[in-house]
Structure formats: structure tokens, C-alpha cells
ROFI-556569 format. One record per residue: residue in three letters; x, y, z of N, C-alpha, C in turn. Coordinates in steps of 0.001 Angstrom, whole numbers, plus 500000, padded with zeros to 6 digits. Example, Ala and Ser with C-alpha at 12.3 -4.5 7.8 and 13.67 -1.06 7.14 Angstrom:
BEGIN
ALA513190494310507800512300495500507800513200496700507800SER512850497750507080513670498940507140512900500030507870
This chain:
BEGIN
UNK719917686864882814718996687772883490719815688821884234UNK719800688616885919720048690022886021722032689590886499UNK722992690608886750724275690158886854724565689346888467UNK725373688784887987725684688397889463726293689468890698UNK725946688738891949726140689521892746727669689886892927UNK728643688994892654730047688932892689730679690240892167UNK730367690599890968730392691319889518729450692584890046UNK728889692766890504727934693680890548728712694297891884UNK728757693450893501729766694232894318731468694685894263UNK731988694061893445733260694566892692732559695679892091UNK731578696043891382731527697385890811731420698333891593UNK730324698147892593730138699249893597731519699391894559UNK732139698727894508733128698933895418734148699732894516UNK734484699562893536735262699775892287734857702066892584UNK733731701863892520732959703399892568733549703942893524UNK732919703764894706733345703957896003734729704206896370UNK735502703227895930736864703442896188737500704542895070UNK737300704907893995737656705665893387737235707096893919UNK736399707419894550735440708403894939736535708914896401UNK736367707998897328737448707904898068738553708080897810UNK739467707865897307740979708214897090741220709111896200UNK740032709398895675740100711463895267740308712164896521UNK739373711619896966739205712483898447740532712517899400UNK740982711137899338742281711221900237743527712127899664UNK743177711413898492744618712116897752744564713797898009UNK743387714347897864743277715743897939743061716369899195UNK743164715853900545742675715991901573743400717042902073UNK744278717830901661744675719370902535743481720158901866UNK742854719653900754741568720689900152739919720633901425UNK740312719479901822738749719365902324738538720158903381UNK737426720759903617737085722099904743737010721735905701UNK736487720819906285737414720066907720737055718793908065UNK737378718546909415737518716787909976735808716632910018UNK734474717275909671733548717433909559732875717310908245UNK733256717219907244733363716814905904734259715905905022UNK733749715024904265734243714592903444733966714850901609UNK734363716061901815734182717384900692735383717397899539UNK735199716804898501736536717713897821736067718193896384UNK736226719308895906735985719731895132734362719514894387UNK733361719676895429732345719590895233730958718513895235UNK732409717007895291731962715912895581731989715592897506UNK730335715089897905730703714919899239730190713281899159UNK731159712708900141730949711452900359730445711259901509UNK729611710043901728728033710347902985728038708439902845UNK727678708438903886727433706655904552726582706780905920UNK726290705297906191726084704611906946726361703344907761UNK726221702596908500726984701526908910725733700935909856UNK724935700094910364724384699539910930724165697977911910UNK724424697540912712724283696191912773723810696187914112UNK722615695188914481722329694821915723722039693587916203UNK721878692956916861721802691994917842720159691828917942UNK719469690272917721718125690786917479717320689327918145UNK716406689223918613715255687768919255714318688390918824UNK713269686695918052712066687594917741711595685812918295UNK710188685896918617709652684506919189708950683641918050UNK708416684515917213707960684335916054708414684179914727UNK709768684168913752710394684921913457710759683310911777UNK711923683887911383712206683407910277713651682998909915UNK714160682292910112715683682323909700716279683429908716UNK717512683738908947717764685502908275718539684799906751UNK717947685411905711718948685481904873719933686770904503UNK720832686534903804721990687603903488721663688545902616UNK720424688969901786719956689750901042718760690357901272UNK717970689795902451716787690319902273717016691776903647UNK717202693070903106717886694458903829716985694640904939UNK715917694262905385715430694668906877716378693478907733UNK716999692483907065717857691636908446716894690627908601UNK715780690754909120715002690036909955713063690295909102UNK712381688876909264710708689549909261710447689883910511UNK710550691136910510710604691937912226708503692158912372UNK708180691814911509706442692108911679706282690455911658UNK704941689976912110704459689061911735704594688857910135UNK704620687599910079703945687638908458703722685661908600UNK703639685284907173702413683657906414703474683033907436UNK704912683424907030706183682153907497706244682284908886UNK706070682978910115706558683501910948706281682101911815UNK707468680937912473706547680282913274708099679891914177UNK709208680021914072710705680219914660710855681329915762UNK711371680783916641712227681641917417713653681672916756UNK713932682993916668715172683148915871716201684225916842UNK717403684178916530718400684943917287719206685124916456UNK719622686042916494721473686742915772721731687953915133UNK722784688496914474723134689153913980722625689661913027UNK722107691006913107721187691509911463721817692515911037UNK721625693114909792722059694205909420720623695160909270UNK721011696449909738720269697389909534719321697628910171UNK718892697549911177717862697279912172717030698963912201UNK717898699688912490717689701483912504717449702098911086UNK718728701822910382719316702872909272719500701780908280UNK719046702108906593719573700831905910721296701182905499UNK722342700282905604723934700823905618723912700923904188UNK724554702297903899725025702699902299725858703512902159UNK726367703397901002727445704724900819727399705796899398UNK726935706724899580726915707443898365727642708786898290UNK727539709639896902728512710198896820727273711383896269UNK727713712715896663726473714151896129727471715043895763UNK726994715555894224728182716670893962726948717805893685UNK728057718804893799727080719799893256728319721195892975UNK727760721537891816728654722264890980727989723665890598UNK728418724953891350727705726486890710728016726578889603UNK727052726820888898727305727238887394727531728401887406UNK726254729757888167726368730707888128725737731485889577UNK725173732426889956725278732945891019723751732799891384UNK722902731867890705721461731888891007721617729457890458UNK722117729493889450721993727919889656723364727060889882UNK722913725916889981723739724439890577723424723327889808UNK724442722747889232724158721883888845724869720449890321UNK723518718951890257723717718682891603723692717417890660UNK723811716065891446724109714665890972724024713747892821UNK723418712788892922723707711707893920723434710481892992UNK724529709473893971724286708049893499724308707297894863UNK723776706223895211723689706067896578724056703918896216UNK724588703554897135724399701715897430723663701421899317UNK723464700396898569722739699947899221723390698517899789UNK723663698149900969724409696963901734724022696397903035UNK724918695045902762724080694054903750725400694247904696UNK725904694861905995727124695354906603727566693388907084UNK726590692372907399726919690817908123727267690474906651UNK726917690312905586727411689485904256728839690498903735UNK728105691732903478728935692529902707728343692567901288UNK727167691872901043726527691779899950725510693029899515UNK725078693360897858724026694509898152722776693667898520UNK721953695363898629721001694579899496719620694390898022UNK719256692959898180718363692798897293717303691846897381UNK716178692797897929714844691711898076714470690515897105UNK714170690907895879713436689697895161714521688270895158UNK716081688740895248716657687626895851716258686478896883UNK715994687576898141715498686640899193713914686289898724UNK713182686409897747712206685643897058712529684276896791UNK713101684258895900713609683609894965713977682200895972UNK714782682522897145715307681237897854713584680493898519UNK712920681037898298711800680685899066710626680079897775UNK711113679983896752710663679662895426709982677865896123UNK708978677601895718708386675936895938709041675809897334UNK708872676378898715709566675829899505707843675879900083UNK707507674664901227706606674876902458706694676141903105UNK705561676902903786705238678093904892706367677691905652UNK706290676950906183706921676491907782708735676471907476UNK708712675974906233710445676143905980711106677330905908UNK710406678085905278711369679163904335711820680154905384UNK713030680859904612713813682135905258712755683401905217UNK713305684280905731712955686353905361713076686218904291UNK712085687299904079712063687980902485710969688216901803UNK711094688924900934709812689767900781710481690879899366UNK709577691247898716709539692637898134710098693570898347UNK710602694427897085711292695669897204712007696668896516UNK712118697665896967713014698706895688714327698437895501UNK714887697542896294716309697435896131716838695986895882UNK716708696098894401716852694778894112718221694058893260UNK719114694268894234720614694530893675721202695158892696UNK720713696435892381721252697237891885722225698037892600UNK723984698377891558724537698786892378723923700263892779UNK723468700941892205722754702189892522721418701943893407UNK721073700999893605719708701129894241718958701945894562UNK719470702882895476719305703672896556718976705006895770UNK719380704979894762719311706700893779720417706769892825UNK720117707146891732721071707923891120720632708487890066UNK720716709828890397719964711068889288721096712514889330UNK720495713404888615720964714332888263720059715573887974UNK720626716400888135719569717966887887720282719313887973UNK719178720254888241719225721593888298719055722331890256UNK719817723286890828719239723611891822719420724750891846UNK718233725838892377718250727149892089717508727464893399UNK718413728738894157717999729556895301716701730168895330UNK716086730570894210714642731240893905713513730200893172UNK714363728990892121713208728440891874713383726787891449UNK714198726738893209713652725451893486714650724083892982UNK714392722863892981715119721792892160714402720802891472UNK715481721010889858714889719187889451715406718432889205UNK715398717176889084716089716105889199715397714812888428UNK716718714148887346715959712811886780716836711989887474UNK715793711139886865717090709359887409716217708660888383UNK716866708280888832716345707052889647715889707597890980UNK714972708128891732715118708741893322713701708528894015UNK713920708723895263712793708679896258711358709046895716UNK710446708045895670709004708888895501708953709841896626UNK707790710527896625707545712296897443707276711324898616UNK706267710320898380705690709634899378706566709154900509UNK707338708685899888708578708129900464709337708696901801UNK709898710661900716709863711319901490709449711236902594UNK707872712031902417707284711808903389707295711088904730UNK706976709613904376707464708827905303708519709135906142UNK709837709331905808711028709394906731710707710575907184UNK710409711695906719709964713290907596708733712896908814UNK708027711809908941706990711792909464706579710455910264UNK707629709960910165707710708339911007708525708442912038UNK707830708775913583708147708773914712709412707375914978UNK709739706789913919711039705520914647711870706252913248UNK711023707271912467712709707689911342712566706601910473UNK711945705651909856711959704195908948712737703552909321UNK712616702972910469713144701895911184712655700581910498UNK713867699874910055713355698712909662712498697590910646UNK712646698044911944712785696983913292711586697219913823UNK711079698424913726710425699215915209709411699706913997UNK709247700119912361707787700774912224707694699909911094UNK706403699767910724705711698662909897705936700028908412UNK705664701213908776705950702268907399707627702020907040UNK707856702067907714709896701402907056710109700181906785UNK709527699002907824709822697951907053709258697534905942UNK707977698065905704707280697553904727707233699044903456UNK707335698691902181707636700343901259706571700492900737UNK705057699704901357704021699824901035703270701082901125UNK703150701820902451703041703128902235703913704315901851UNK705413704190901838706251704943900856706212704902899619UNK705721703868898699705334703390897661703794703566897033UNK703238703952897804701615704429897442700929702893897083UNK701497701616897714700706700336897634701653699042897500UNK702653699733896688703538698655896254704846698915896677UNK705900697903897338707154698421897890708052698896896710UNK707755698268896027709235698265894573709128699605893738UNK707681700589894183707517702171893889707916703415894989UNK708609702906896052709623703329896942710095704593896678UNK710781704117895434711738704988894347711714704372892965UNK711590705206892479711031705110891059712428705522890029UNK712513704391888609713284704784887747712601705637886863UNK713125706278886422713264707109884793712371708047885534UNK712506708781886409711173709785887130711798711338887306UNK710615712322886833711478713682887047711078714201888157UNK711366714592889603711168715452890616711378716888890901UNK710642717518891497710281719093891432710236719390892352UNK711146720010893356710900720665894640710575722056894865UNK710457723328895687710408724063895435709789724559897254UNK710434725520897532710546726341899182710718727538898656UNK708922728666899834709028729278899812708622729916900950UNK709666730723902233709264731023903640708813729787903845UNK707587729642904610707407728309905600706827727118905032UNK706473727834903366705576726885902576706834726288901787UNK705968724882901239707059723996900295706234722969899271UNK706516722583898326705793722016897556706491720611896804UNK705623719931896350707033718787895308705739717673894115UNK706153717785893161705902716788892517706862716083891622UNK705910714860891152707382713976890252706411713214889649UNK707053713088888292706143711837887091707217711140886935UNK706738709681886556707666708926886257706615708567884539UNK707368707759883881707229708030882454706639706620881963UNK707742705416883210706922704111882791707485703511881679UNK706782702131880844707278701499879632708105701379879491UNK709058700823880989709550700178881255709108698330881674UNK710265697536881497710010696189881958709772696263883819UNK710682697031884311710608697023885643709479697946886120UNK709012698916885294707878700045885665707530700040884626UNK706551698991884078705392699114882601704616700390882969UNK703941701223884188702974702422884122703602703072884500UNK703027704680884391703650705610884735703112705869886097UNK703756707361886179703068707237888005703436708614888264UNK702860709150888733702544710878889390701901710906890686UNK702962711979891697702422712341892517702513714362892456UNK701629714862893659701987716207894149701181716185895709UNK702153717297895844702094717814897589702570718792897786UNK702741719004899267702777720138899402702728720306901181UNK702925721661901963703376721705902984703341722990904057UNK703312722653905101704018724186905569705343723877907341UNK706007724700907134706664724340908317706608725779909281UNK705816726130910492705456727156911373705813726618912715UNK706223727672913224706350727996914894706314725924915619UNK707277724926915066707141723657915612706256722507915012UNK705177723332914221703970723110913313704949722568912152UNK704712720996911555705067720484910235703989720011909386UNK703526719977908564701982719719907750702398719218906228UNK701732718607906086701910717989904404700711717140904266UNK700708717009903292699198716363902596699548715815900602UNK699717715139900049700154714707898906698371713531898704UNK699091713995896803698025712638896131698714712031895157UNK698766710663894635699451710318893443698947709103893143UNK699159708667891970698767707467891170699974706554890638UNK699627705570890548700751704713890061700017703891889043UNK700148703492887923699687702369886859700491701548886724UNK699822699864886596700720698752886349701775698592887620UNK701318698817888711702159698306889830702577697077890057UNK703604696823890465703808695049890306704271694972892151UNK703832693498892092704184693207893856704509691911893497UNK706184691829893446706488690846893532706431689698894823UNK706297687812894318706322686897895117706896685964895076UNK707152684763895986707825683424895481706849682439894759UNK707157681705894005707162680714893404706322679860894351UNK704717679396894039704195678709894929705067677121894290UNK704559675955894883705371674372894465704719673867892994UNK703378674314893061702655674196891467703425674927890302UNK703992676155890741704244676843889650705584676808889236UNK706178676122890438707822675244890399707304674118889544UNK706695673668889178706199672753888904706180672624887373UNK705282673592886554705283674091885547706052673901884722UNK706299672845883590707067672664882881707689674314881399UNK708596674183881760709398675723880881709609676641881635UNK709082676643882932709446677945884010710335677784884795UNK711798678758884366712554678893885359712338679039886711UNK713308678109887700713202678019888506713181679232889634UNK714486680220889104715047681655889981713917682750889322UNK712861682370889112712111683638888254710786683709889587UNK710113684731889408709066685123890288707659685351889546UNK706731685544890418705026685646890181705116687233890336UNK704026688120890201703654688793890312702311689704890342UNK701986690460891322700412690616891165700587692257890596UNK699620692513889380699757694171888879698102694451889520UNK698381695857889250697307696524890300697454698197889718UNK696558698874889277696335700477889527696146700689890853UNK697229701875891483697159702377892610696655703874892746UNK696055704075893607695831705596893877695596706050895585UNK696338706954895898696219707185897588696620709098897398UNK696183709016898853696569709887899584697367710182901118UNK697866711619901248698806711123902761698508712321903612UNK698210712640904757698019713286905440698754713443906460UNK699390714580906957700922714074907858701220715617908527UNK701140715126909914701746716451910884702693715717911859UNK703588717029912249704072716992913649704226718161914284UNK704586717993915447704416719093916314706059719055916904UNK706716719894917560707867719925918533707638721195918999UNK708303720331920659707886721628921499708991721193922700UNK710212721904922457711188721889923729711936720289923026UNK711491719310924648712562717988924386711431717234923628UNK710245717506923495708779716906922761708844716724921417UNK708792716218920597707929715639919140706735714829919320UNK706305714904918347705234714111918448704584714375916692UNK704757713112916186704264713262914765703474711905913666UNK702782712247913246701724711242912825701156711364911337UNK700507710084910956699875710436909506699123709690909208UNK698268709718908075697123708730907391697119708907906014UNK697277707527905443697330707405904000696388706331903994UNK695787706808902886694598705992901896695058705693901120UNK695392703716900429695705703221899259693952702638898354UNK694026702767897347692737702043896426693325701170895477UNK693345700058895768693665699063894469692907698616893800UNK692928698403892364692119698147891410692806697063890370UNK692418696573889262693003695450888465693246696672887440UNK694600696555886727695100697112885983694232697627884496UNK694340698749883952693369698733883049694235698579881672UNK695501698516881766696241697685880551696988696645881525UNK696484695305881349697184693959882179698478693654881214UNK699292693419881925700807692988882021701262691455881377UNK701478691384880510701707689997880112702808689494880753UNK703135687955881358704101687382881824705374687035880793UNK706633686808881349707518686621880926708282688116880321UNK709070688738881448709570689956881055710474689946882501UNK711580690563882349712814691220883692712401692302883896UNK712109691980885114711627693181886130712452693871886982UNK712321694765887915713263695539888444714410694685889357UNK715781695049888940717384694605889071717341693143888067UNK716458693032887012716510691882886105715694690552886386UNK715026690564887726714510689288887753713288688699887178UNK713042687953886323712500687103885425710810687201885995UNK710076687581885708708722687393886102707863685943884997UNK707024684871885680707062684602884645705536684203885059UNK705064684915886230703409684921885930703148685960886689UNK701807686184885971701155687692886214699754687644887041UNK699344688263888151697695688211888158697151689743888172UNK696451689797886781695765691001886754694416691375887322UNK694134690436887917692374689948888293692617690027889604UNK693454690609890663693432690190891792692147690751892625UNK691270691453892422690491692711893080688969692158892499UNK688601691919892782687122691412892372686140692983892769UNK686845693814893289686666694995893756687586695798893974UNK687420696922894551688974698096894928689037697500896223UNK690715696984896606690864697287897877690875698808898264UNK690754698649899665690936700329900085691794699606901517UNK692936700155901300694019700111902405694035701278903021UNK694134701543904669693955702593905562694949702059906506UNK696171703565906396697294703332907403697348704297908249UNK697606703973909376697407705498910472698883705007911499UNK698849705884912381700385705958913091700730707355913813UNK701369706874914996700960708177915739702117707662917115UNK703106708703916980704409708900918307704882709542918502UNK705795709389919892706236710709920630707547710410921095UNK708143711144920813709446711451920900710107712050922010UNK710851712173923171711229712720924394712911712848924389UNK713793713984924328715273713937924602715322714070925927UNK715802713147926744716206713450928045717687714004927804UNK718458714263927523719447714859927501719531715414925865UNK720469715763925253720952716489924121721172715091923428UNK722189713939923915722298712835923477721701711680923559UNK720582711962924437719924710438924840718440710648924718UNK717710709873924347716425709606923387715189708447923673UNK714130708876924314713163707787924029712127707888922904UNK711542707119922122710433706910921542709425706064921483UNK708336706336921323707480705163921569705999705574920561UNK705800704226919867704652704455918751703859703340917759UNK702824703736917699702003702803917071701499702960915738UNK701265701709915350700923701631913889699770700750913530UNK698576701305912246697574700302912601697323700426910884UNK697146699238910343696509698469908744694874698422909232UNK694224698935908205693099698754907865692493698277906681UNK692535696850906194691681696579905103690013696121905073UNK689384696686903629687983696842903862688035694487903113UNK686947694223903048686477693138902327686251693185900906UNK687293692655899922687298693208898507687190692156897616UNK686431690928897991686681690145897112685110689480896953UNK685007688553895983683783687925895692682316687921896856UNK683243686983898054682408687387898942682670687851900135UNK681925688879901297682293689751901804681958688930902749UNK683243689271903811683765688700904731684459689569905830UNK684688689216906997685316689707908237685713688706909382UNK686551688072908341686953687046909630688338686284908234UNK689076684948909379690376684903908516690160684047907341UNK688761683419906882688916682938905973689394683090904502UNK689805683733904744689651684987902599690790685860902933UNK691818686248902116692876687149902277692053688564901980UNK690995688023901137690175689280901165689497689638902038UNK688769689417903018688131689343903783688821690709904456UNK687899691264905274688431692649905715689472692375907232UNK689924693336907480690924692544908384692182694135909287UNK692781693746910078693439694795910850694676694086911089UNK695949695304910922697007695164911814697886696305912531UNK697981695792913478698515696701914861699974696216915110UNK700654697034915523702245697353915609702417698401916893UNK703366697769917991703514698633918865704793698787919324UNK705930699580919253707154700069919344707702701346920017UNK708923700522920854709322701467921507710645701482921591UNK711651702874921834713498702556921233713809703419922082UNK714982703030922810716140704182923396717312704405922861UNK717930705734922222718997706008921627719492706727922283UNK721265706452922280722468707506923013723342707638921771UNK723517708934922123724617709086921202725927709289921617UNK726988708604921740728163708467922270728899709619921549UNK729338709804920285729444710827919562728899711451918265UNK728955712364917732728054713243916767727875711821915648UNK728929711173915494728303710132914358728073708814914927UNK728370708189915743728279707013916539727073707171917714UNK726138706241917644724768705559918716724953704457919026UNK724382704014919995724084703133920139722129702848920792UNK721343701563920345719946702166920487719687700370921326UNK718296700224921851717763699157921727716107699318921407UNK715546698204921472713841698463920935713611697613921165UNK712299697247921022711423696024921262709801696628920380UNK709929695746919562707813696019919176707542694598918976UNK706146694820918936705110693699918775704389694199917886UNK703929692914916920702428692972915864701658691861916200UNK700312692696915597699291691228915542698182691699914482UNK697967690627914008697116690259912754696201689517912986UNK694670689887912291693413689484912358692750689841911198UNK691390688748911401690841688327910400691356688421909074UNK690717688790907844691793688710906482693549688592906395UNK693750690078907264695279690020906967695606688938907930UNK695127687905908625695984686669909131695533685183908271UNK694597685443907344694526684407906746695782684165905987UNK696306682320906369697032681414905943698312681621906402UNK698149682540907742699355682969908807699716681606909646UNK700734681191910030701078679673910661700989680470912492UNK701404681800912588701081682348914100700323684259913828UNK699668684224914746698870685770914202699427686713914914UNK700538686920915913701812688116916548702913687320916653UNK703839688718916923705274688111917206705706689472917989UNK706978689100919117707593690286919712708866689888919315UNK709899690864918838710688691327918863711160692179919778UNK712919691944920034713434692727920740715073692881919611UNK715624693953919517716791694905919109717820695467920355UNK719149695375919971720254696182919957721433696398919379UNK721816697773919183722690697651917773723471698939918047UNK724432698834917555725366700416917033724948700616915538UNK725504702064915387725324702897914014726102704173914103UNK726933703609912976728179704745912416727323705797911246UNK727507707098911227726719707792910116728079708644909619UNK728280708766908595729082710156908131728450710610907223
């Protein structure tokens, strides 16, 4: 199935270091102690680690990239303490070239990794599935779903066209628009720790985390004065992306004024899970393989901010509609970074869910280097199943969740912070059915290296 992790971080490192010692070797070329530039290739990272208590919480594994289940969730019933990776920023290192062809285009390229800075491992959700395969609620580690599922590229790697008058495109592997979005418009920046839109790639993903960023997908940008626009299709028929998926949007940026509004569809979405003990059970089914639920997605995103002096303040609302797939997914196929799916539910929706995400914070610089924020986040599901409900019996059953976060950042120097935070969630009716506790608080502190 998919390669080992051993073999797979020898490669990325293998990259990296080659990428690097161009750079060194050539370093009377690079334009200054402010770049890591040589001949068109720039090399760009991150570094993350913090110090973390949650009352509610989950023992940490070494793959699953938020560190910690920093939200409530089914397992949450530990007080947990220690060392996480990535709490702020997820740590990676990638490399962006970009090459003039001529005096109007560019040809451009990124490849990005994705890392666990406490293991040194990449970072790969359906892994931390997998350990939680036939285990009890009450036992299991973190982990959950996702776009980064130990691939050494995870994070991106595409290629294109960029032109001063009309715009850029780009294939390969890269950010849905949505996604975008998100980080332009999430008052904590996609904080894995502090916003339920970063830890979770459910609304960057238009429903499903593992549509984050999309393979085999072409993207279209395009700025003009204050207006800006973007769409991207992905093509699909793939094992890891059986549907295709299209979004567009669009924008304006005025006098502090930021605005965007996007729509897109996704077909054959998959949301990967662990292995309930029945289906461990199952005679012929690998053990390291996963379940999965497919779903037609369709949403929308609505998204401003404002700045004014040391002020931000920026917010949004996305509408997800889930539906049962209208070509269902047969089981037994490698799904995204190779892992083995080996059951499917196409029936999950006895109706459309309709998921409603809203979020809304404010931002304050007391100095040039030092930073408060503070902001909330709220899930809205309607009652979508056989029978209609509002209370925790039924995962269907209609239901709310609330997220409340707040962070102080200094910046010691232009690439070095240091931050702390603290949020709380809580879950009711539907979304807490078969929850072992219905909130949890968390508290964060951490440094972060950026180049």
C-alpha cells in the first residue's frame, strides 16, 4: 500500500537538502541575509512547537499534525499535558522557483512538506486513524482526517504560468480557493489550537478535510486594481479523488475593506475513519485499512474584514449541503497517500445535511511587535436523518458547536514569536451524540521560527 514512513522521510529530506546546498554553495549570489534566493529558486519554512494542557483531551500521537484534539470530540475524556507540534503554524519546508521567460510571462513551480518538528516524522492523518482501528472511545489517541496524508509533497506541488496582465495558472497538487480563503479570513490565521476552521479542513475543504487541497487540479487567479478573482477544477477519477470538483470567487480589496464570496462543488467526497471492533472483525479485512463515508458536496463562503489603524476585525459564513453520492464508490481501493479503504457508506444522508459555519474576531497590535486576538466560532447542523430530532440522541439529530479563543503574540524578531492561547468548545444535542464529555479547555504556549 502506501510507502513507509522511513523511505518516504529520507526522500523529503534527500530534496530539501539538495535544494539547500545549491543555495549554500552559491551564496555570494543570494540578494541578501533576507532571502534564501538563488537563481530563482527560494527556499521558505517553518518551525513550530508548544507546550500544551487540555482537561478533556487525548493522548498525542506522532502523526496526527494538529499535535493535540484541541476541540472536543467522541474520545475526549483525559487530561493530557506535553509537547505538540504545530500549535500556530503547521512546520514545513518548501522550495518556489520562478523563471522570466519573457517581459510579460513567468514560468513558477512550488513543492511544499509537511512535518511533525517532536517526531521529525511527516505529518499524516489517516495514520493516526489507523492506530485507533478496533480500539474502545475511552482508549484511543488524536486523530482524525486529512489532506496530509504522508505524502512527501503534501502540502503542494504544482507548476504553471504567471503573467503581470493576465493573471496565474497552475496544475498539480495545491490549495482549494476555499482554503485560501480560510487563512485570508480566520482571525487566529488557521491555528491549529485556537480555530475550529484550521483545525478542522472541513470548511477549507467545502465539507470534507482531505479536499483541503486537491490533486490533479488546475487553478486560475487573476488581479485587477482592487478587484480579484480565482477558480480551479479538479478532474477526479482518481482512487484518492474518484469526483471532480469546481470552485469560483471572487473579491475586492478597498480603503481597509476585504470582501470575497466563492461557490463550489465537490463529487464523491470521502471522509475518512477508524475501523469500528466489528469491522476489525471481518474476516479478509486488513487490519491498517480504513472506512469511509462518500457524500456530494456543495457550499458557499461569504467573508469580510475590515482594518483600521492597530484594529482588524474579520469574519465569514459558509454553507455546506451534503447529499449521498450520485455515482457510489465501491470499497476496496488506496486512497489519498495509499491507504487501503475497505468500506464505503454511500447512504449516509437519509436527507441533505446542511452545515452552517460562522466566526467572527478582532485583532489589536499594541505595539508593532506585540498582538492580541480574540474569537469565536459556531457549527450549525439542521436534523437530516430518518427521524427528526434536536437533542443528542441521533448524530443526525440537529445540533450546535461553539468555540471560544483567545492568543497573545510577540515578536522577538522579524522571524522568531513567541505566543500563548487558551480556547474552549462545547457540543450539543446531535453533534455530542456518543461524546464520552460535551467541552474541553485548552491552554497553549509555544515559539515559531518562519523563513
Amino acid at each position: 500500500m502506501n510507502n513507509s514512513p522511513n523511505r518516504k522521510s529520507m526522500l523529503a529530506m534527500a530534496v530539501v537538502a539538495g535544494i539547500a546546498g545549491a543555495s549554500l554553495a552559491n551564496v555570494a549570489k543570494a540578494a541578501d541575509d533576507t532571502s534564501l534566493t538563488w537563481n530563482g529558486i527560494t527556499l521558505y519554512g517553518a518551525i513550530d512547537v508548544g507546550v500544551a494542557y487540555q482537561n478533556h483531551g487525548t493522548p498525542y500521537t506522532d502523526s496526527w499534525y494538529p499535535g493535540a484534539e484541541w476541540l472536543i470530540s467522541k474520545n475526549s475524556n483525559k487530561s493530557v499535558s506535553g509537547i505538540v507540534s504545530n500549535p500556530m503554524t503547521q512546520s514545513r519546508i518548501g522550495a518556489r522557483a520562478k523563471e522570466a521567460l519573457n517581459d510579460e510571462f513567468s514560468f513558477i513551480a512550488n513543492v511544499e512538506i509537511g512535518f511533525q518538528p517532536t517526531s521529525g516524522a511527516l505529518s499524516d492523518a489517516p495514520k493516526s486513524l489507523i492506530g485507533n482501528n478496533g480500539v474502545a472511545l475511552a482508549n484511543q489517541k488524536s486523530g482524525g482526517d486529512g489532506s496530509l496524508a504522508g505524502q512527501v509533497f503534501a502540502r503542494g506541488a504544482n507548476a504553471g504560468f504567471s503573467s503581470k496582465d493576465y493573471g496565474t495558472l497552475t496544475l498539480g497538487r495545491q490549495n482549494a480557493v476555499s482554503l485560501d480563503n480560510i487563512v485570508k479570513y480566520d482571525p487566529m490565521n488557521g491555528s491549529y489550537a485556537l480555530s475550529i476552521i484550521g483545525y478542522s479542513g472541513v470548511a477549507g475543504g467545502f465539507g470534507d478535510t482531505e479536499d483541503a487541497r486537491l490533486d490533479e487540479s488546475v487553478k486560475y487567479t487573476y488581479k485587477y486594481d482592487m478587484f480579484h478573482l480565482a477558480a480551479l477544477y479538479q478532474f477526479g477519477k482518481t482512487n484518492s479523488s474518484p469526483g471532480e470538483a469546481w470552485q469560483i470567487g471572487g473579491g475586492f480589496d478597498y480603503a481597509g475593506f476585504s470582501v470575497d464570496a466563492l461557490y463550489g462543488k465537490k463529487k464523491d467526497a470521502l471522509s475518512l475513519g477508524s475501523l469500528s471492533a466489528a469491522q476489525v472483525a471481518t474476516a479478509g479485512v486488513p487490519f491498517d485499512s480504513l472506512a469511509a463515508t462518500v457524500s456530494d458536496n456543495e457550499g458557499y463562503q461569504l467573508l469580510a474584514a475590515y482594518t483600521n489603524g492597530p484594529w482588524k476585525a474579520s469574519g465569514g459564513f459558509e454553507r455546506i449541503d451534503y447529499s449521498n453520492p450520485s455515482l457510489a464508490v465501491a470499497p476496496g481501493f488506496a486512497g489519498l497517500g495509499g491507504y487501503w479503504v475497505s468500506f464505503t457508506n454511500n447512504a449516509a444522508f437519509f436527507s441533505d445535511k446542511i452545515l452552517k459555519i460562522s466566526w467572527l474576531g478582532v485583532k489589536y497590535n499594541i505595539t508593532k511587535d506585540l498582538d492580541v486576538t480574540g474569537a469565536w466560532y459556531h457549527y450549525d447542523q439542521n436534523s437530516y436523518g430518518k427521524v427528526s430530532c434536536s437533542n443528542n440522541s441521533l448524530g443526525t439529530c440537529s445540533g450546535d458547536e461553539d468555540v471560544w479563543s483567545a492568543r497573545v503574540d510577540y515578536r522577538l524578531t522579524k522571524r522568531f514569536d513567541v505566543y500563548a492561547g487558551a480556547q474552549t468548545s462545547k457540543v450539543s444535542n446531535g453533534l455530542s451524540n456518543g461524546f464520552l464529555n460535551k467541552s474541553t479547555f485548552a491552554t497553549v504556549a509555544g515559539a515559531r521560527f518562519q523563513f
